[in-house]
N, C-alpha and C positions, 0 to 999 in steps of 0.2 A: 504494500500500500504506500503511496503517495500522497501528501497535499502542501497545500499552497493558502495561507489568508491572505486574501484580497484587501486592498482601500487602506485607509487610516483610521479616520474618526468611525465609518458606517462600514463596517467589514463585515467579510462571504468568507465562507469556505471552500475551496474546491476538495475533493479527495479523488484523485484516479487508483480504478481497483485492475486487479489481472484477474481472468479468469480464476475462480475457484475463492478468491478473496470476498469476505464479507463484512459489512457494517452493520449497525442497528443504530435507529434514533425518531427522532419527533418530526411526523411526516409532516406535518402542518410548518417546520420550519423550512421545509426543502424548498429551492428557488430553482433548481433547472436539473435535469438528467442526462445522459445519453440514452437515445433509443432504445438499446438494449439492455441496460439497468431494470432488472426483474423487480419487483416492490411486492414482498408480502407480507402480509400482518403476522408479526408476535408478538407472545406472550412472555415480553423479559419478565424474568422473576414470578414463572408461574400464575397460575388462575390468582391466588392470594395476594401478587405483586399486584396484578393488573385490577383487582378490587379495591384494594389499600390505594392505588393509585386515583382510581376515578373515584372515591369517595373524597379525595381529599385537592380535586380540583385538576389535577395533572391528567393526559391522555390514559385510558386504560390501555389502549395496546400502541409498542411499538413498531417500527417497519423494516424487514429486514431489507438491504440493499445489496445484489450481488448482479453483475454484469453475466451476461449468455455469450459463449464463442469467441466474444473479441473483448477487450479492456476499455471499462467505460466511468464517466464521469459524474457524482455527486456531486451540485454545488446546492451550500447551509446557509440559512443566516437567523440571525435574532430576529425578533419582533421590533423592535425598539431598537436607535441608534447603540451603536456598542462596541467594543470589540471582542476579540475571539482567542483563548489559549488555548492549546496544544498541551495535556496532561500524559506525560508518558511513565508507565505504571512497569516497575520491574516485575518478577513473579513474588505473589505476596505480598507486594504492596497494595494497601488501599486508598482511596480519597473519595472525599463525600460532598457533592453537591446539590446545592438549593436545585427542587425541579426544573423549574423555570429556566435558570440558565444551562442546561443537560443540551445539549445539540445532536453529537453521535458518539457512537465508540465502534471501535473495533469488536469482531465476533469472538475474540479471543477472553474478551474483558468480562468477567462473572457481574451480571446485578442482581442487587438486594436491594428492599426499602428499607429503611428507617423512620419511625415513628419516635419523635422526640417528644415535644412540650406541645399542647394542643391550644392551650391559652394565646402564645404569642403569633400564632398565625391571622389571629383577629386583630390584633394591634401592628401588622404592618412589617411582616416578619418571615424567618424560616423556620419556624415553629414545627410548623405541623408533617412534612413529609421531606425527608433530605432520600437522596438514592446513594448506594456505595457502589464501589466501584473497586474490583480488584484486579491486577494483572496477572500475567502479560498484557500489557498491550496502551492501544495510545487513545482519551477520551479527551475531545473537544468541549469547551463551556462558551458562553456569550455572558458577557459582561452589559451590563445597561451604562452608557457612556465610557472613562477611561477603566483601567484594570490596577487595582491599590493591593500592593504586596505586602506581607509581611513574614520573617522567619522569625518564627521563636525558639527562643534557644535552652528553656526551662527555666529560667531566672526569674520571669518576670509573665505576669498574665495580660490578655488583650479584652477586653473589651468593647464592643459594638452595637447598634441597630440591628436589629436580626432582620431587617428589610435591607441590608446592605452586603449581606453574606451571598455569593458566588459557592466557594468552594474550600475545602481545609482539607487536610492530613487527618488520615483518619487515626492517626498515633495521639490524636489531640485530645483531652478532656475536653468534651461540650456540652454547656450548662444555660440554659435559661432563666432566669433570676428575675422578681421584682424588686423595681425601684423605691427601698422604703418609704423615701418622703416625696409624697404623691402631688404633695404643692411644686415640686424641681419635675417631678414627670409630665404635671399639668401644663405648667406655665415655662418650662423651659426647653422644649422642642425634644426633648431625648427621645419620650415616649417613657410606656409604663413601664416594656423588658427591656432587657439588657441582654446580650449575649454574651459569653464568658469564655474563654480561650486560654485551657494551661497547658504546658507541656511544651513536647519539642515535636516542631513541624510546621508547615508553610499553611498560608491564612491568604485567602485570594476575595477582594471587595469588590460591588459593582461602586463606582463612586457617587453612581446618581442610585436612589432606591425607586423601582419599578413601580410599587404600592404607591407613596407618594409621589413622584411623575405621573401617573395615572389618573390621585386625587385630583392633584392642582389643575388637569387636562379639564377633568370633569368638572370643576366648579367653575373655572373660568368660561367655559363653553355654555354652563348654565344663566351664569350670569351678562352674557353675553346677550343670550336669549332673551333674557328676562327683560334685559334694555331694548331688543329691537321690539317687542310685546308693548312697551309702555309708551315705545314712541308712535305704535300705529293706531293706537288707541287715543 
């Protein structure tokens, strides 16, 4: 397998396969194929993945991708302006991303869900469904705007939005936490969770959060409306 991410700010994915090579990932993100790229529906992570998945807002099934006779082309991309990493998993390693950002992976790569904290999914978050991801092999993510790294090296813990988590090391303790003093959650933009990061392993941010980009879309679109409403009236 082969790829290539496209652009700067608004980045694609291409991946060129050879005969016998295969992908999985979120068909709803695919932007172009080759003719002969065969697409059919599975079941990552079993009937019980694909329930846990559509209950909790993510695609139940994903699509398998694999070229006929000759070697052909998947190109991916986010929903939302973003860009795009290239996670390459040794044998036995893990790493756990937010649904949302999951693109594709290699046929090689085992998925699981995870079911974390169910509370902070409502506050704007990755609470509620994270997927794992072990290798061999290589899993693409999209980021919503730029891509914010961090290595922790166990000294010291991280802290975040759980609406701004991409993806971690699955070596990492991850905890959801509320904010005691709910005057600093209310009035000071944090929100009520917190996300919590110890140990040693890599921390991958979207820098814009999808939840809120999405809010401010929709209020300002309402209000929008609501002034051309008053002015025809």
């Amino acid at each position: 397998m082969k790829y290539s991410i496209v652009g700067s700010s608004m980045q694609s994915l291409d991946i060129e396969l050879e005969e016998g090579e295969k992908i999985y990932g979120d068909s709803g993100k695919l932007v172009s194929k080759s003719e002969n790229v065969v697409m059919v529906p599975r079941l990552v992570g079993g009937l019980v993945g694909a329930i846990e998945r559509k209950i909790t807002g993510a695609t139940a099934m994903l699509t398998e991708f694999s070229p006929k006779d000759t070697p052909g082309v998947v190109s991916m991309s986010g929903v939302m302006p973003g860009k795009i990493k290239a996670i390459e998993l040794e044998e036995g390693e893990a790493f756990v991303a937010e649904h949302y950002a999951f693109l594709a992976a290699e046929d090689s790569v085992k998925f699981t869900i995870q079911i974390v904290n169910v509370g902070a999914a409502f506050f704007g978050g990755a609470g509620l469904v994270l997927q794992k991801f072990e290798g061999p092999g290589v899993v693409f993510i999209h980021t919503v705007g730029d891509i914010i790294e961090y290595e922790l090296d166990g000294t010291k813990a991280l802290e975040v939005d759980p609406g701004h988590i991409a993806g971690f090391s699955a070596t990492l303790d991850y905890k959801i936490r509320f904010v005691d003093n709910i005057r600093t959650a209310m009035f000071g933009g944090v929100g009520i969770f917190l996300a919590k990061f110890e140990g040693k392993g890599h921390v991958i941010l979207h820098s814009i959060s999808r939840f809120k980009l999405s809010s401010e879309i929709f209020i300002n679109g309402f209000e929008q409306n609501k002034n051309l409403m008053q002015k025809k009236q």
